[in-house]
C-alpha positions in Angstrom: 106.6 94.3 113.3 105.5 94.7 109.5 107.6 97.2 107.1 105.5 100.5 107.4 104.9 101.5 103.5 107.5 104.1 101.3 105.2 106.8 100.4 106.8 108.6 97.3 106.0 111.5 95.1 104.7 111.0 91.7 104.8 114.9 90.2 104.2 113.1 86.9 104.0 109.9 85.1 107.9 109.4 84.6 108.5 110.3 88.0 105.8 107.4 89.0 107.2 104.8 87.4 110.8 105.9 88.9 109.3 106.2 92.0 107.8 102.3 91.7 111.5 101.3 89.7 113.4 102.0 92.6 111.1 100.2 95.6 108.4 102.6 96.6 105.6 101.0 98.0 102.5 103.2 97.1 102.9 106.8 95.5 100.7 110.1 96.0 99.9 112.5 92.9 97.9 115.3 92.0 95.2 115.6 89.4 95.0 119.1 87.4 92.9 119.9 89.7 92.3 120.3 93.4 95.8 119.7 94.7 98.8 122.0 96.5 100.9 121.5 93.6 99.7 123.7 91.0 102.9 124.1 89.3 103.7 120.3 89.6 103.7 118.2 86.0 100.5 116.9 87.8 98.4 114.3 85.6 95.2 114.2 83.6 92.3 111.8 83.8 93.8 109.4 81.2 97.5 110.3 82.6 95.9 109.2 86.2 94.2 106.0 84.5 97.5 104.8 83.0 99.1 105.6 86.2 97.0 103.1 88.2 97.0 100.7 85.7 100.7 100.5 86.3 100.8 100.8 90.2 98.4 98.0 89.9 100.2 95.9 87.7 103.2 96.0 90.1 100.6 95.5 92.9 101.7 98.8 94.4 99.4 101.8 95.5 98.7 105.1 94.1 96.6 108.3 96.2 95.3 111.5 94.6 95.9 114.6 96.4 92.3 116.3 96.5 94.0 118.8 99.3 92.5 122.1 98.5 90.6 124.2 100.7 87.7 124.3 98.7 85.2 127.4 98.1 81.9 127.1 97.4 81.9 126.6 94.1 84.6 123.6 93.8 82.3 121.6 94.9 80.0 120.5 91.9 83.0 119.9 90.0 84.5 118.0 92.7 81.8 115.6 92.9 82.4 114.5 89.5 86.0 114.4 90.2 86.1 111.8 93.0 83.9 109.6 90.9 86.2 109.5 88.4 88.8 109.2 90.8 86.6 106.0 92.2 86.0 104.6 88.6 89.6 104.7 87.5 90.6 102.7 90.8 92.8 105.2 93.3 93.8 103.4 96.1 92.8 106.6 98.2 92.7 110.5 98.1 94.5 112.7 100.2 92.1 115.7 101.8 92.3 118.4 104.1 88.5 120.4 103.8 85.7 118.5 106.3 83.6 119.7 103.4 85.7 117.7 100.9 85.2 114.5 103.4 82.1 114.5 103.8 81.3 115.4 100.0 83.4 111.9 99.4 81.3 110.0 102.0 78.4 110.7 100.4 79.8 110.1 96.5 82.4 107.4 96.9 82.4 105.9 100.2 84.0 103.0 99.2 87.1 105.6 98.4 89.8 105.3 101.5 90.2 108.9 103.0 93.9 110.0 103.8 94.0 113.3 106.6 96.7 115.6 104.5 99.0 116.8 106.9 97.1 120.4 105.9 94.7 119.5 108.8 97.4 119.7 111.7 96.5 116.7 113.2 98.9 116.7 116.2 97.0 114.7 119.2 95.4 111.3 119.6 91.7 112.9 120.1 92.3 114.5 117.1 93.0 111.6 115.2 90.3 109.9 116.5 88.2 112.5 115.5 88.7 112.3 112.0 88.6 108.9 112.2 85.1 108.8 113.3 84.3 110.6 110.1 85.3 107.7 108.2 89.1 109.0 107.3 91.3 105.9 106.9 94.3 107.2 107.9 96.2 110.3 109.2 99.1 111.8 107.8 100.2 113.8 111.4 101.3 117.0 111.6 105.3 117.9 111.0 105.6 119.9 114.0 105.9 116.5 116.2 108.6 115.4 118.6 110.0 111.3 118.9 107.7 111.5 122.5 104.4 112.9 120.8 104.7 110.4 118.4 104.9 107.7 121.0 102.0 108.6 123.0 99.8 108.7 119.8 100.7 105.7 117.9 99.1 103.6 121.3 95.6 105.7 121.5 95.0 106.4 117.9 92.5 104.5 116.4 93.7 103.8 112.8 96.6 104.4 110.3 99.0 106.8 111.0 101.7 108.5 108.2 104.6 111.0 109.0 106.7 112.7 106.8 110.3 111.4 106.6 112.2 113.5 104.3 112.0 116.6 102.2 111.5 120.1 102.3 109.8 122.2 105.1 107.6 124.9 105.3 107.9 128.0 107.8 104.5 128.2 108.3 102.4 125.5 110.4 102.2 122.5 108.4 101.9 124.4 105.3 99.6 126.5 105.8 100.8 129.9 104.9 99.2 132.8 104.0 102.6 134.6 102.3 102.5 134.1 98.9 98.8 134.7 98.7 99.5 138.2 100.3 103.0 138.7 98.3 101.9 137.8 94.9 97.9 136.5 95.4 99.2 133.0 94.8 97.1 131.1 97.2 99.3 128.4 98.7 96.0 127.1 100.4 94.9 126.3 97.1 98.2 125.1 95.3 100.0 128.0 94.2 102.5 128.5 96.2 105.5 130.6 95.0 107.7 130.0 98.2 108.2 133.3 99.0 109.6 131.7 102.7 112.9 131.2 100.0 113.3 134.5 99.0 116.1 137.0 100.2 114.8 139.6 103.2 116.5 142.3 105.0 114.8 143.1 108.9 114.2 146.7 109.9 112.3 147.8 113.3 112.5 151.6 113.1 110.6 151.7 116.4 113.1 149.8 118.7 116.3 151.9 118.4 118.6 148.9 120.2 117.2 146.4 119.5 118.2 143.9 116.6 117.5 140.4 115.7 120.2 138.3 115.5 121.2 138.1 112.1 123.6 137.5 109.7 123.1 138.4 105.9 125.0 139.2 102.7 125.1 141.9 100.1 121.7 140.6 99.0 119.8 140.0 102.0 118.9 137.2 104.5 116.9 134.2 104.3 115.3 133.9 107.9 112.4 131.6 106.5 115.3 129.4 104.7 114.8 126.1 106.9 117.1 122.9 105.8 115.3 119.8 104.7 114.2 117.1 106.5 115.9 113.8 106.4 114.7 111.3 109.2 117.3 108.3 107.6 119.2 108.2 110.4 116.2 108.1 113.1 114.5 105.2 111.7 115.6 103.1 114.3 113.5 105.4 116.9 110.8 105.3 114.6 110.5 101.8 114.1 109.7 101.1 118.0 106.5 103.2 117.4 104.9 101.1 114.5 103.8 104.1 112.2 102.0 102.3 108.8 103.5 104.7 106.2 106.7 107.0 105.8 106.2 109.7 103.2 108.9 111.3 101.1 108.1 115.1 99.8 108.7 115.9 96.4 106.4 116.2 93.8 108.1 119.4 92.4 111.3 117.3 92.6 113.0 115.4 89.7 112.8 112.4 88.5 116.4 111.8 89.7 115.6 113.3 93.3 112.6 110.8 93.4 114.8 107.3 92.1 118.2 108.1 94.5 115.8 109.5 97.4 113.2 106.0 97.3 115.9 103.7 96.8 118.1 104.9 100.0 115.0 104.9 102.1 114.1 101.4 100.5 117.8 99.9 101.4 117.3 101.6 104.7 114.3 99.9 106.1 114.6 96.9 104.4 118.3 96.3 106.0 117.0 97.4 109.5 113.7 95.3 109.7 115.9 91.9 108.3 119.3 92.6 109.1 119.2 94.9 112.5 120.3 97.8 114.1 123.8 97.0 114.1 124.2 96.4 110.1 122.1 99.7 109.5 124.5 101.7 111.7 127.1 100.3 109.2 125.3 101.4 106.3 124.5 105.0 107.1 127.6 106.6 105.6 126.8 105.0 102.6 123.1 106.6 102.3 123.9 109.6 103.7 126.6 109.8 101.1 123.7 109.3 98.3 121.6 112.0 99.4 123.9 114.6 99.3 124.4 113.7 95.5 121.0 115.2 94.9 119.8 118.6 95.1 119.1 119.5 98.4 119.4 121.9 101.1 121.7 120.7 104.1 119.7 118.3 106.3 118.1 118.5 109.6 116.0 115.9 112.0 113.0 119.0 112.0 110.7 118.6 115.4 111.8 115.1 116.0 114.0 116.5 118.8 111.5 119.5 119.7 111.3 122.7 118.0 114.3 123.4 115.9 116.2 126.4 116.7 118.6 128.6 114.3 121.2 125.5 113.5 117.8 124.0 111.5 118.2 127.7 109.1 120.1 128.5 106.8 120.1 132.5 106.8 123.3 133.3 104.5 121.8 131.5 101.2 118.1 129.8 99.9 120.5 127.8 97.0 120.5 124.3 96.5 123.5 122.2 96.6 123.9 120.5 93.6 127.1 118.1 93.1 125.9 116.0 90.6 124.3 116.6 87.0 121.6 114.2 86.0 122.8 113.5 82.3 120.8 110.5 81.0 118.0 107.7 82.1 118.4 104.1 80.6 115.4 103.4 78.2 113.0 100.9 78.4 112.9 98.2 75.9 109.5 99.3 73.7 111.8 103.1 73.9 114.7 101.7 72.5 114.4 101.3 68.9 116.3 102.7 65.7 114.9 101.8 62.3 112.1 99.8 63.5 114.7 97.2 65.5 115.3 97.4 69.0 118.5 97.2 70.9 118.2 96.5 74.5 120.4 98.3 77.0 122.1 100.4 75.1 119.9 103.3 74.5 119.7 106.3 77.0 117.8 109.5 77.1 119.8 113.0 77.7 119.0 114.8 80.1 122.1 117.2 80.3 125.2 117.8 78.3 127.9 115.4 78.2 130.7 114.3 76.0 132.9 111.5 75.2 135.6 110.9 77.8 133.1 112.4 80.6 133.2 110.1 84.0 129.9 109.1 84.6 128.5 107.1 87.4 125.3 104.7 87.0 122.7 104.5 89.2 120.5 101.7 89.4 117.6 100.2 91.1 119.4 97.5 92.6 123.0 97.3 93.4 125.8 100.1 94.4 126.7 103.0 92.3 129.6 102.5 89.7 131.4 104.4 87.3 132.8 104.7 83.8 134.0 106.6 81.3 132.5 107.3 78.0 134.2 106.3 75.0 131.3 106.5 71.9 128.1 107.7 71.6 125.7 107.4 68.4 122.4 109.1 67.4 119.3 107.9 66.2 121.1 107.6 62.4 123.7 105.7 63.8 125.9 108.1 63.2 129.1 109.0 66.0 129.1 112.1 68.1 131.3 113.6 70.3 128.5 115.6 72.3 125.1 115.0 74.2 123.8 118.3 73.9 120.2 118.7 73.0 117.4 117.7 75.8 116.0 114.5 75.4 117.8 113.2 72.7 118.0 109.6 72.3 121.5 108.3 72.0 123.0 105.0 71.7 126.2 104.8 74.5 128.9 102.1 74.9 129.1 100.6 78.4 131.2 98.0 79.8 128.0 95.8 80.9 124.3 96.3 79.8 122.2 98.1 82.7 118.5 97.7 83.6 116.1 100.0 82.6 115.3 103.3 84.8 119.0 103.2 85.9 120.4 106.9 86.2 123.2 108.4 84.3 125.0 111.3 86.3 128.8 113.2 86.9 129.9 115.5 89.4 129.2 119.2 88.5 132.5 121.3 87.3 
């Protein structure tokens, strides 16, 4: 049974080439246009040629989200869009409009078509629909069980994608109509505010006696507040139905989320599909133990299991947990140069305060976390400092043994 692909999220071009550091097979990103990350870093025409380029170069994949519901008059722009989308090579475009399918059938039918989740596809007829309108590949619903998956995969004619990890949405696949009424936001068209995270106290002055079960603190409750998804330990399951892609939610994320996030999920069904069942079980701590180092909320298995009940919620807070401080990436060669030389290895980029004598651990596209403790740091001038405080500030760092570019600099949060 062939490795389905790791689908991950590209909200910009650093977060791409994270994303393609640490093992992902293909990623998905939004133009500046036309997607349902408005707020996203997103990338330009000449950001999204550069991005392909690279994909290409490391013979990976890249899809556009095009997965607005358009109005009448997107559609003259978006014509010229997916040509250029065609032109600059896109492995595929991710769309939820008919309209926006059938536009690209008739402009760039050469361009694979990817069903966004958006369309609640959540039955084999359905799927076969849309695949009968010339859509490569579905990316199902979220709101599906182990079982409903299993009776699809069989009957569906084509690719199918589910979503593996990341945050969920209150409302039906996404599509919610609350921040468009709260703040005229349209999520539908990528402006969400996720108002489902904000802080709500219930009243029902008509039913005297009657209360919803809830429990709240001096600044409200979050009933919308569902915990992320994280399938990692369910792969097994999954792998007996022989989806073609697992996709990994994000593009808001950091690059840090993106790297830790890919390269568990990497390690995960790489182990299973050569090693077994039996050396994955052993390695679950491990992972597990990795995701909690990013920010998150606490993890649930979403519909898998059927519809998820209150222990999916969290109704006391809508914070993150955060353990770990992303402090510094390891520079690429052609970044890593001082007075016209370059130094390989040494050179970092800060991405949060920290000081000589800190702890840090390293993470790294291949191998197991490790730690150290820093004992000089240099700016550009060559001159010593005590403190990484200003964003982005290239620094040269001793370390006991050179590491690879892309690898991640972080310490535990005080």
């Amino acid at each position: 049974m062939n490795k389905p692909e790791i689908l991950a999220p590209a909200g910009d071009l650093e977060k791409l080439r994270f994303a393609l550091a640490y093992g992902a097979d293909a990623v998905y990103a939004g133009g500046s246009a036309f997607g349902l990350r408005a707020y996203a870093g997103n990338l330009n025409t000449e950001e999204m040629r550069l991005g392909v380029e690279y994909a290409h170069r490391l013979n990976r994949k890249i899809y556009i989200t095009v997965n607005i519901f358009a109005h009448e008059d997107d559609f003259e722009s978006l014509r010229t869009y997916l040509r250029e989308l065609w032109e600059i090579g896109a492995d595929g475009i991710i769309v939820s409009d008919p309209g926006v399918i059938a536009l690209s059938g008739e402009e760039t039918p050469e361009l694979a078509v990817h069903l966004s989740t958006q369309a609640n596809c959540t039955n084999s007829s359905g799927a076969n629909f849309w695949f009968a309108q010339g859509v490569k590949r579905i990316v199902l619903a979220r709101e599906l069980t182990i079982d409903d998956l299993k009776n699809i995969r069989p009957k569906a004619g084509g690719e199918l994608e589910i979503f593996v990890h990341g945050a969920m949405c209150m409302s039906y696949s996404g599509r919610c109509l609350l921040s468009n009424y709260l703040t005229g936001r349209d999520a539908n068209r990528g402006e969400c505010t996720h108002p489902c995270r904000w802080g709500y106290a219930l009243m029902e002055e008509k039913r005297p006696g009657q209360y919803f079960p809830l429990e709240e603190d001096a600044r409200g409750s979050y009933i919308f507040n569902s915990h992320d998804l994280c399938l990692l330990p369910h792969l097994p399951l999954l792998k007996e139905i022989g989806l073609e892609s697992y996709k990994i939610e994000g593009r808001m994320k950091s690059a840090y989320y993106v790297a830790s996030t890919v390269k568990v999920y990497r390690e995960a069904i790489d182990v299973l599909w050569e090693q077994g069942e039996a050396e994955f079980r052993k390695r679950i701590p491990s992972w597990l133990a990795e995701m909690d180092k990013v920010s998150h909320r606490d993890y649930a298995a979403g519909f898998l299991f059927g519809k998820p009940g209150a222990e999916a919620h969290n109704i006391e807070t809508s914070n993150y947990i955060r353990e770990y401080s992303f402090v510094g990436r390891v520079l690429e060669e052609q970044e890593c140069s001082r007075n016209g030389k370059t130094e390989v290895g040494c050179w970092i980029e800060q991405r949060n305060n920290f000081r000589v004598g800190d702890e840090l651990e390293v993470l790294s596209p291949k191998g197991t976390p490790w730690t150290f403790q820093v004992t000089g740091l240099w700016d550009l001038n060559g001159e010593k400092i005590n403190v990484a405080r200003h964003p982005q500030q290239k620094l040269r760092i001793s370390l006991p043994v050179p590491l690879e570019p892309f690898s991640i600099l972080r310490k535990v949060r005080q």
